[in-house]
LUMDREN-767641 format. One record per residue (C-alpha): residue number from 1; residue in three letters; chain; y, z, x. Coordinates in Angstrom, 2 decimals, decimal comma. Layout:
N
i NUM; aa ALA; ch A; yy Y; zz Z; xx X
...
//
This chain:
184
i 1; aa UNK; ch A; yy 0,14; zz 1,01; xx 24,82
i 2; aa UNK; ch A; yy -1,86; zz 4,36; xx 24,24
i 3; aa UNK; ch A; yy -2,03; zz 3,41; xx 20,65
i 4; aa UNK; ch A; yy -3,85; zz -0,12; xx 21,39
i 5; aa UNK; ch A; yy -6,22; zz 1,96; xx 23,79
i 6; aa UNK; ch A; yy -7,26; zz 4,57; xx 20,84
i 7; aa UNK; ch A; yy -7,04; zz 1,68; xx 18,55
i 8; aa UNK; ch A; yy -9,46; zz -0,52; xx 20,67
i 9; aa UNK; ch A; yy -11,79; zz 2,71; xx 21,21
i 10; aa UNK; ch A; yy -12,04; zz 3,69; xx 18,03
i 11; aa UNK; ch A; yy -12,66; zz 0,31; xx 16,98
i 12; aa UNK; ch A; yy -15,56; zz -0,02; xx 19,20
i 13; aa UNK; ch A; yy -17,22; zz 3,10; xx 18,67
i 14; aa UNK; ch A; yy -16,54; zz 2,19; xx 14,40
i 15; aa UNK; ch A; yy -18,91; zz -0,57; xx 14,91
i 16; aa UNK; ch A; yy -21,82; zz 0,46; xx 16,79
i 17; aa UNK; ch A; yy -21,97; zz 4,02; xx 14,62
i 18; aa UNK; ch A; yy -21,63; zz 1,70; xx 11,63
i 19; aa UNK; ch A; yy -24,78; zz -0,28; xx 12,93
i 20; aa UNK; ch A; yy -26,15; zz 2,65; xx 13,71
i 21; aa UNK; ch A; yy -26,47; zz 4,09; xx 10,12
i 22; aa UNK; ch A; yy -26,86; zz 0,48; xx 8,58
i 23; aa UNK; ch A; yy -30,07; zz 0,47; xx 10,91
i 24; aa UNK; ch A; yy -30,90; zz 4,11; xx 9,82
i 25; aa UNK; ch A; yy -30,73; zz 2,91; xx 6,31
i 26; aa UNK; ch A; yy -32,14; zz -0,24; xx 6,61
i 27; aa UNK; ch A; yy -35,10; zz 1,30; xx 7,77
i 28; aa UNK; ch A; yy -35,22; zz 3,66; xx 4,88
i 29; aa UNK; ch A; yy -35,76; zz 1,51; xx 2,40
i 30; aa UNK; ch A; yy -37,73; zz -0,47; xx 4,73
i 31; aa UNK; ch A; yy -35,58; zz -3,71; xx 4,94
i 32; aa UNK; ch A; yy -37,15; zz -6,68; xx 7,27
i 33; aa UNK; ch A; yy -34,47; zz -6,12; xx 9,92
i 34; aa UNK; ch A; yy -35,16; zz -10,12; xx 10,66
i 35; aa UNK; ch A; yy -32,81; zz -10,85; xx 8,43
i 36; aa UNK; ch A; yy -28,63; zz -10,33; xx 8,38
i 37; aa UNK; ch A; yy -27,68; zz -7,42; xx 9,10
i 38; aa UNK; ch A; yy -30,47; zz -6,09; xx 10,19
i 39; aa UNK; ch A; yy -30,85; zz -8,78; xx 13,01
i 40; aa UNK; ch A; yy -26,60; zz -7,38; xx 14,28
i 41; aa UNK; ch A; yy -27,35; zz -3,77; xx 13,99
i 42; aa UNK; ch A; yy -30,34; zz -4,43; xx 16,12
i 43; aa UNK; ch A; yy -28,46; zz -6,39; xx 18,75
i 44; aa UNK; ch A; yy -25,56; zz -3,49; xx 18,35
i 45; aa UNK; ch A; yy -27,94; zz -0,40; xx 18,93
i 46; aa UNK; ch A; yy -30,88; zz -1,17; xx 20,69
i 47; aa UNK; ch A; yy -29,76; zz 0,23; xx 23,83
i 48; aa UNK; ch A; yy -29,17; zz 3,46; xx 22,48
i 49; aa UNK; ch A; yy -31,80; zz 3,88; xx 19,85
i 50; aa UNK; ch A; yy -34,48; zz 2,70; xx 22,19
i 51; aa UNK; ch A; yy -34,55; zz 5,29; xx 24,70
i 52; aa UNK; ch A; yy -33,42; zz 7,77; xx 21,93
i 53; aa UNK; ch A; yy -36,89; zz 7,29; xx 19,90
i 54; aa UNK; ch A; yy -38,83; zz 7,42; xx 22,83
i 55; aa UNK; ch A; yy -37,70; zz 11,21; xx 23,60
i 56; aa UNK; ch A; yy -37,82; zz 11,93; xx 19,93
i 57; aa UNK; ch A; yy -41,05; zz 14,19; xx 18,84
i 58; aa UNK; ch A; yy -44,19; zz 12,89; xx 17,16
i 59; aa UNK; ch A; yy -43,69; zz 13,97; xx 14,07
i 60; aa UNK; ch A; yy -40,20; zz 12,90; xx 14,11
i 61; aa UNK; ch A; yy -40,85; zz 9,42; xx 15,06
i 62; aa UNK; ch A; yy -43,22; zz 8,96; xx 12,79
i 63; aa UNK; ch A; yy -40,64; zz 10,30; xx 9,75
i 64; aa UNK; ch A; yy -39,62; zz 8,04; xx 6,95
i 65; aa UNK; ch A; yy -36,29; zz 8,76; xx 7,90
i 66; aa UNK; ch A; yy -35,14; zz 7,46; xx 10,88
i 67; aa UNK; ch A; yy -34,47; zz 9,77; xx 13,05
i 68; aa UNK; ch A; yy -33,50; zz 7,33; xx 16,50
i 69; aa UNK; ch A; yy -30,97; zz 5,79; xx 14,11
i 70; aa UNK; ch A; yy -29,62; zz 8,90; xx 13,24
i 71; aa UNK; ch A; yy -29,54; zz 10,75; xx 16,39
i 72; aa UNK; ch A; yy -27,95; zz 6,91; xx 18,18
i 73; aa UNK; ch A; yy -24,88; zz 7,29; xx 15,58
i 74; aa UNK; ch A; yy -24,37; zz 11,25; xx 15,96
i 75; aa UNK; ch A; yy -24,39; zz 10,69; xx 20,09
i 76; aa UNK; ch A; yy -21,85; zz 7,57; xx 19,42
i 77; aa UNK; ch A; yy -19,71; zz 9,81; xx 17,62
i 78; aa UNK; ch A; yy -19,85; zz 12,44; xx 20,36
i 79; aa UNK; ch A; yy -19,08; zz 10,09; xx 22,73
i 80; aa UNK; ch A; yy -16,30; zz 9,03; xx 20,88
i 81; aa UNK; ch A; yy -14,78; zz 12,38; xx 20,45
i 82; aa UNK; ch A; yy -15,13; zz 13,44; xx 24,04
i 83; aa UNK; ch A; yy -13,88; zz 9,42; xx 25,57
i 84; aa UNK; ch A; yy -10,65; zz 10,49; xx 23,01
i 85; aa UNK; ch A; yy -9,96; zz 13,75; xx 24,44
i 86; aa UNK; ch A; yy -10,04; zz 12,37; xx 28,06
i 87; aa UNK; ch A; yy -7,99; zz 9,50; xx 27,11
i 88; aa UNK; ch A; yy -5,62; zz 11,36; xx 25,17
i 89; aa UNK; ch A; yy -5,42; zz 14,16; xx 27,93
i 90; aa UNK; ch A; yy -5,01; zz 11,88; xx 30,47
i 91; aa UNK; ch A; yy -2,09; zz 10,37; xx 28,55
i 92; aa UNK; ch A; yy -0,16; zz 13,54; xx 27,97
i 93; aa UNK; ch A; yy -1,44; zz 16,21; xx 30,39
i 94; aa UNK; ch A; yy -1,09; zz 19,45; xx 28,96
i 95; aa UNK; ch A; yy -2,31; zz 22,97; xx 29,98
i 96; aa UNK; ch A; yy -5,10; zz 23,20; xx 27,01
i 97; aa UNK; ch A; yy -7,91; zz 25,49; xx 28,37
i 98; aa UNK; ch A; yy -11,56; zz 24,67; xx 28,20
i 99; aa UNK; ch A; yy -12,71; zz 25,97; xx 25,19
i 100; aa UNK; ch A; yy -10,11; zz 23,77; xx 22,95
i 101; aa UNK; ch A; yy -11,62; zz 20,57; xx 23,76
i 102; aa UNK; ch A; yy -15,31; zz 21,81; xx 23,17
i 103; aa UNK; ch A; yy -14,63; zz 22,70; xx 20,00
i 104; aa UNK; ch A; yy -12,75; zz 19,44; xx 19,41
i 105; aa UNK; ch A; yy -15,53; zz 17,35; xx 20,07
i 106; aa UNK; ch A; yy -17,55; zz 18,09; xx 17,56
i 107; aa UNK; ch A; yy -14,75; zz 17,76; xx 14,93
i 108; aa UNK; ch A; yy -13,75; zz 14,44; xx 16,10
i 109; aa UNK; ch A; yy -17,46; zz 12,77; xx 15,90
i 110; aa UNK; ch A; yy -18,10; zz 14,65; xx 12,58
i 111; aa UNK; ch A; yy -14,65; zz 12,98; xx 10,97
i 112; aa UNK; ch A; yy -15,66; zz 9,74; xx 12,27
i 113; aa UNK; ch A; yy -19,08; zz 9,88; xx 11,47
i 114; aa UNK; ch A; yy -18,20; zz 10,63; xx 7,67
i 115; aa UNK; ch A; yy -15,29; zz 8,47; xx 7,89
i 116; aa UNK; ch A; yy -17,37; zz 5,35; xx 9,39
i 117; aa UNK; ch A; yy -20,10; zz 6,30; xx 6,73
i 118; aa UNK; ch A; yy -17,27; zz 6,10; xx 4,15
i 119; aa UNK; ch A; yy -15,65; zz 2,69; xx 5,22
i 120; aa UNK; ch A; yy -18,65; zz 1,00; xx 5,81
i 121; aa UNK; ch A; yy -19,93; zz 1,68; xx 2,37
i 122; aa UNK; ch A; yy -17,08; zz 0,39; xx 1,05
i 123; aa UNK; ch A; yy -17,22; zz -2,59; xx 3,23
i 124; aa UNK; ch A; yy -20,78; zz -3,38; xx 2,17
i 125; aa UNK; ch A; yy -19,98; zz -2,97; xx -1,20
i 126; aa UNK; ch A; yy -17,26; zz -5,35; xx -1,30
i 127; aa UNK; ch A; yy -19,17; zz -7,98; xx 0,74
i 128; aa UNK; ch A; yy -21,96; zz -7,61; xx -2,69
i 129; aa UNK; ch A; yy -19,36; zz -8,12; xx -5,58
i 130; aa UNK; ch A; yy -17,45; zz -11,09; xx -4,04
i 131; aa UNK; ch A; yy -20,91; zz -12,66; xx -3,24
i 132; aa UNK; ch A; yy -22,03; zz -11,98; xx -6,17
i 133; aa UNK; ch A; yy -19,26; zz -13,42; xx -7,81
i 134; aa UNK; ch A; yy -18,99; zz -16,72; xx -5,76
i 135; aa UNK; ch A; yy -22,51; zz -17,18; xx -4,27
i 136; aa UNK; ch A; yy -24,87; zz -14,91; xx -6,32
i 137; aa UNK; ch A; yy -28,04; zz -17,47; xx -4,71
i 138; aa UNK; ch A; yy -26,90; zz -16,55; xx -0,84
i 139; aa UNK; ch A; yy -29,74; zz -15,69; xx 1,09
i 140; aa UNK; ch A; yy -28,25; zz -12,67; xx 2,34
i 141; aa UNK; ch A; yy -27,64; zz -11,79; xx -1,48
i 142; aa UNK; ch A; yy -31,68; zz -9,69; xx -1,70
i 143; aa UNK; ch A; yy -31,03; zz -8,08; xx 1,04
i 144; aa UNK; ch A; yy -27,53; zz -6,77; xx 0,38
i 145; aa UNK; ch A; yy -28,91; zz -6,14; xx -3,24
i 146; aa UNK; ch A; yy -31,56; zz -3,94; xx -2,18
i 147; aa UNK; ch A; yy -29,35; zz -1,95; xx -0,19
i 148; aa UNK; ch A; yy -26,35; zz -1,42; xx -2,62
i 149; aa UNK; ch A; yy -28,89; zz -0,45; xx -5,43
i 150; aa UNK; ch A; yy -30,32; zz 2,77; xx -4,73
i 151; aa UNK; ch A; yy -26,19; zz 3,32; xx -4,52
i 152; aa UNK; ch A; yy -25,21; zz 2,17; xx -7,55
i 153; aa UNK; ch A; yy -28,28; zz 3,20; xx -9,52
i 154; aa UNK; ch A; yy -26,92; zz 6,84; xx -10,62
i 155; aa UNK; ch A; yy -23,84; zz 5,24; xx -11,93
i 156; aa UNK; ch A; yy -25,49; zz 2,46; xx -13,90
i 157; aa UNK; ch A; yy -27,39; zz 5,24; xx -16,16
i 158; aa UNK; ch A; yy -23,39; zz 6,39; xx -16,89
i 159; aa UNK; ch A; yy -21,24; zz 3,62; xx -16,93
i 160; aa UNK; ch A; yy -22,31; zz 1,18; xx -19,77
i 161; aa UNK; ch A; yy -21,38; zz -2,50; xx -18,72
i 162; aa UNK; ch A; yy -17,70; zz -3,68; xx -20,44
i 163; aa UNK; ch A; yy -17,63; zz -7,07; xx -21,69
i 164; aa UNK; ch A; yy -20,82; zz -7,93; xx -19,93
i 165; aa UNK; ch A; yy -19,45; zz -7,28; xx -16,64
i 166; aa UNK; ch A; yy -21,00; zz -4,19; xx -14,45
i 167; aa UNK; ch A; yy -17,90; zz -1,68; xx -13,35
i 168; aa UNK; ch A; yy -20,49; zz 0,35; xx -11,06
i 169; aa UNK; ch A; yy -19,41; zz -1,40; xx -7,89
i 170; aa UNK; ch A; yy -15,96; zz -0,39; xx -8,54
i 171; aa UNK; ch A; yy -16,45; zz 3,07; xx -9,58
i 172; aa UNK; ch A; yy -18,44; zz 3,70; xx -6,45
i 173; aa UNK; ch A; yy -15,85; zz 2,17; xx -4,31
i 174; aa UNK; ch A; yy -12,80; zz 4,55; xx -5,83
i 175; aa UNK; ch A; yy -14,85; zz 7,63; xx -5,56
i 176; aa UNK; ch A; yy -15,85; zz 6,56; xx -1,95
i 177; aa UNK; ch A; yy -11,96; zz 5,87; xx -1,67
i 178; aa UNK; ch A; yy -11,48; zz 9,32; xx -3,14
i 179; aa UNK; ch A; yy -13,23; zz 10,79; xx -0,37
i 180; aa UNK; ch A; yy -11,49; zz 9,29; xx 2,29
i 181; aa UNK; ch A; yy -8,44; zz 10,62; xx 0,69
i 182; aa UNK; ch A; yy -9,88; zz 13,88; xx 0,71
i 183; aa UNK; ch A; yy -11,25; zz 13,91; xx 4,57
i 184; aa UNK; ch A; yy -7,74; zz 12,74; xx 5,33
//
């Protein structure tokens, strides 16, 4: 049972920090967020990001980067940490004193944040190739172009295509792999 409860949190919190950054990123490369996904990662994070910009500084808000996005997934991942702490404490009492858990926190939403970062570019990269593949004229297909690109770029310049088909996609997924294997 306390495995379906950390399952079902982590799951939760997975999704709206993934929005989160998709947002964050949309916006970076200034995506119409109209369109899929930008339209779900709105409708995921606009409680949070909301109130989050509005307390943000001038110049801040006004970044290219941004910041509300950012600052929504970093307090999701906090929130995560500390909700698995109480959960897990509250499952198996022990006598851990206070200073354990507040340095715990921060370790927890820093390994999800990286690991959510790492899955969900791997996610959005396989969504790309098998569309790309099997409906290269979908009209989610520009969108999801212009945000796997700037990705992928770096590794074009290296990797020459084989046979006329472009490897980059997979070579960015097995070193993204790679560092999920090495965050553990």
């Amino acid at each position: 049972m306390a495995a379906a409860l950390f399952f079902v949190l982590e799951t939760v919190f997975f999704l709206l920090i993934g929005a989160a950054l998709l947002r964050a990123w949309m916006n970076h490369l200034r995506i119409n967020m109209s369109a899929q996904p930008g339209r779900f990662a709105m409708a995921l994070t606009h409680w949070l990001v909301g109130p989050v910009r509005k307390i943000l500084p001038r110049s801040m808000s006004q970044s290219p980067i941004d910041w509300g996005s950012l600052l929504a997934a970093v307090l999701l991942a906090i929130g995560y940490g500390g909700l698995r702490l109480m959960l897990g404490a509250a499952l198996a009492p022990s006598s851990v004193g206070v200073v354990a858990p507040l340095v715990a926190i921060p370790g927890l939403a820093f390994y999800l944040l990286i690991r959510v970062l790492l899955q969900g570019l791997i996610f959005l990269l396989l969504v790309f190739a098998v569309l790309s593949w099997v409906q290269p004229g979908a009209p989610v297909m520009g969108t999801l172009d212009r945000l796997c690109s700037p990705l992928l770029r770096p590794i074009r310049r290296v990797v020459p295509q084989i046979g006329g088909m472009d490897l980059s996609v997979l070579v960015l997924i097995v070193l993204l792999q790679i560092g999920l294997i090495l965050l553990g």
